[in-house]
C-alpha positions as CSV (number, residue, x, y, z in Angstrom):
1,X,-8.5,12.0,-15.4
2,X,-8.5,8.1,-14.8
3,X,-9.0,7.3,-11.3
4,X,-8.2,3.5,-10.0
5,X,-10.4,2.2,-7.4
6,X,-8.6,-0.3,-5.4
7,X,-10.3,-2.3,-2.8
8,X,-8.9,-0.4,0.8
9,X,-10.7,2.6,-1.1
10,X,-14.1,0.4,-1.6
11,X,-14.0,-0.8,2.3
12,X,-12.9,2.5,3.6
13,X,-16.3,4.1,1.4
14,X,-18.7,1.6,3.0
15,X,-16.9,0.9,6.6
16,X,-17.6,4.1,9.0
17,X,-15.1,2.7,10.9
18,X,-12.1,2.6,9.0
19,X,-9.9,5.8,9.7
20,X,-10.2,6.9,6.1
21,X,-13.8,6.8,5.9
22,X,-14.1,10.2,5.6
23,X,-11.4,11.2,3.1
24,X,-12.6,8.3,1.2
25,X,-16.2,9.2,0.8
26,X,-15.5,12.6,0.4
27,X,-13.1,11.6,-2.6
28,X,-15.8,8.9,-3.9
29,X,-18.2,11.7,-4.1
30,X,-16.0,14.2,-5.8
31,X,-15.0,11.5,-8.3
32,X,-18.3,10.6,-9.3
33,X,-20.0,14.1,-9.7
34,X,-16.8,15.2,-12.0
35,X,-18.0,11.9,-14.2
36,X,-14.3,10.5,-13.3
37,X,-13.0,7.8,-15.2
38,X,-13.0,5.5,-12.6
39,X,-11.5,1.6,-13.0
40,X,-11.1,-1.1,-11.2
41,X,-10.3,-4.7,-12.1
42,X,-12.9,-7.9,-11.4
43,X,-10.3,-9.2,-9.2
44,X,-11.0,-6.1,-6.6
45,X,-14.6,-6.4,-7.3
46,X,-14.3,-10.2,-5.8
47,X,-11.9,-9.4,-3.3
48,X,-13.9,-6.5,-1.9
49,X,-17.6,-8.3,-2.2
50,X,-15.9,-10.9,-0.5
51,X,-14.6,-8.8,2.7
52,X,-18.1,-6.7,2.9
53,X,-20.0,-10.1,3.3
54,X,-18.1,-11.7,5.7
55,X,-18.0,-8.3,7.8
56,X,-21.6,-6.7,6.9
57,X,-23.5,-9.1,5.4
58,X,-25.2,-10.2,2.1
59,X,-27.4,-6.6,2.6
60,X,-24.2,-4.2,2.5
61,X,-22.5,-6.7,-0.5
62,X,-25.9,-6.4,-2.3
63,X,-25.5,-2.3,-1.8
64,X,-21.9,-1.9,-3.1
65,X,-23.0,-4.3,-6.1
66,X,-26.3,-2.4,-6.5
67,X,-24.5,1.4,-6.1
68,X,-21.1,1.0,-6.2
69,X,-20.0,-1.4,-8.6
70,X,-22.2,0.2,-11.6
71,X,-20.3,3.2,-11.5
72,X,-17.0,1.5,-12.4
73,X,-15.7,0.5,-15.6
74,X,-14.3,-2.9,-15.1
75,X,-11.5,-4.5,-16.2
76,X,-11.5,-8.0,-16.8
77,X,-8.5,-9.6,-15.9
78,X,-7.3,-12.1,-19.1
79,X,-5.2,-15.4,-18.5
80,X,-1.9,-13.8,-19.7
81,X,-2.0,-10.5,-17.7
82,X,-2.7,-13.3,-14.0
83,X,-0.1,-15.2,-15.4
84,X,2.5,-12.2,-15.7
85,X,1.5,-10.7,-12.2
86,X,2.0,-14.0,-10.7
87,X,5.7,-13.9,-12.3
88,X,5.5,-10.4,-10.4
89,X,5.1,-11.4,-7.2
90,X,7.0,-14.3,-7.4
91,X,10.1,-12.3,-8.5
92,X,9.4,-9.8,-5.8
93,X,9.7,-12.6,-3.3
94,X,7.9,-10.8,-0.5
95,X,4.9,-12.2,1.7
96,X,3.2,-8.7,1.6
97,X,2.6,-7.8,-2.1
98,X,-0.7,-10.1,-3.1
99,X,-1.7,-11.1,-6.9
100,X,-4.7,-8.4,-6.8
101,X,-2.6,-5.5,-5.9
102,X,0.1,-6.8,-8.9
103,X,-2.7,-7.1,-11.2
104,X,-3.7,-3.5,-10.3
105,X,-0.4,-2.0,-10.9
106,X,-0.2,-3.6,-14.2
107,X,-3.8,-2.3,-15.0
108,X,-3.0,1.4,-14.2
109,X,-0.2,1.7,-16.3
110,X,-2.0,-0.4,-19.2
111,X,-5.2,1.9,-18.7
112,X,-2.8,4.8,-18.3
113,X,-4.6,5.9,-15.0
114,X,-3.4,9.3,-13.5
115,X,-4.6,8.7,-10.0
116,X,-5.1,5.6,-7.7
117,X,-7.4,5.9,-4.8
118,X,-6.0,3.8,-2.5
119,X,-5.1,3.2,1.4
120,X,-2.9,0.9,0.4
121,X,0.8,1.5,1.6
122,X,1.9,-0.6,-1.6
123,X,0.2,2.2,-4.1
124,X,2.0,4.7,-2.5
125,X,5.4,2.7,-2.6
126,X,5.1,2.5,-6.2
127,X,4.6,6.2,-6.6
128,X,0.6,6.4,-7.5
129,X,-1.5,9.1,-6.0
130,X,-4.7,10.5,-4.7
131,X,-6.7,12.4,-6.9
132,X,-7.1,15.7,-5.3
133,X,-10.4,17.3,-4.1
134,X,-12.6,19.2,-5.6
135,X,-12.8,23.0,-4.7
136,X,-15.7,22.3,-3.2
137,X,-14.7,19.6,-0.6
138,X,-10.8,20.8,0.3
């Protein structure tokens, strides 16, 4: 199984706050002691270091580069592939889809990811899922 990693996941994992905190980590954990495949783009990875500093601090960003990000297998967004999602959410014409969340639909289905792990109501618009627990943690 391929799991995306999206970036509401990433902030929901470190923020104790954020309502999915606990379905989050508990997935994280899940994913990572089953050796998941799990992807994520560097647009995420700059988006989400990006949040975490300005609401944590360099200390938390340091973390999630230290233990988080090493876990991922990154993939590197290419000239062509910003270009095209730009297209994308030009065409779309809506305010509310962003470049990083085009990016990562075109990045699952290139990767051929079976599950996204996302809080992000635009995932789940376009059909992509959570993966499910572990025995263990349902």
């Amino acid at each position: 199984m391929k799991v995306f990693i999206d970036t509401s996941a990433l902030i929901s994992i470190i923020d104790q706050d954020q309502p999915a905190h606990v379905e989050a980590s508990a997935l994280w954990e899940s994913l990572c002691e089953a050796h998941e495949g799990l992807l994520t783009s560097n647009y995420v990875l700059v988006e989400t270091f990006a949040i975490v500093q300005k609401r944590f601090g360099l200390s938390v960003a340091r973390a999630l580069h230290e233990r988080i990000a090493p876990v991922l297998q990154v993939v590197w967004v290419t000239p062509e592939l910003h270009d095209r999602a730009w297209g994308h959410v030009l065409a779309e014409g809506s305010r509310q889809l962003s470049l990083i969340d085009t990016v990562s639909f075109d990045i699952i289905e290139r990767e051929e990811a079976t599950h996204v792990l996302s809080f992000d109501k635009h995932f789940v618009d376009r059909g992509f899922r959570l993966p499910p627990l572990t025995n263990s943690r349902q």
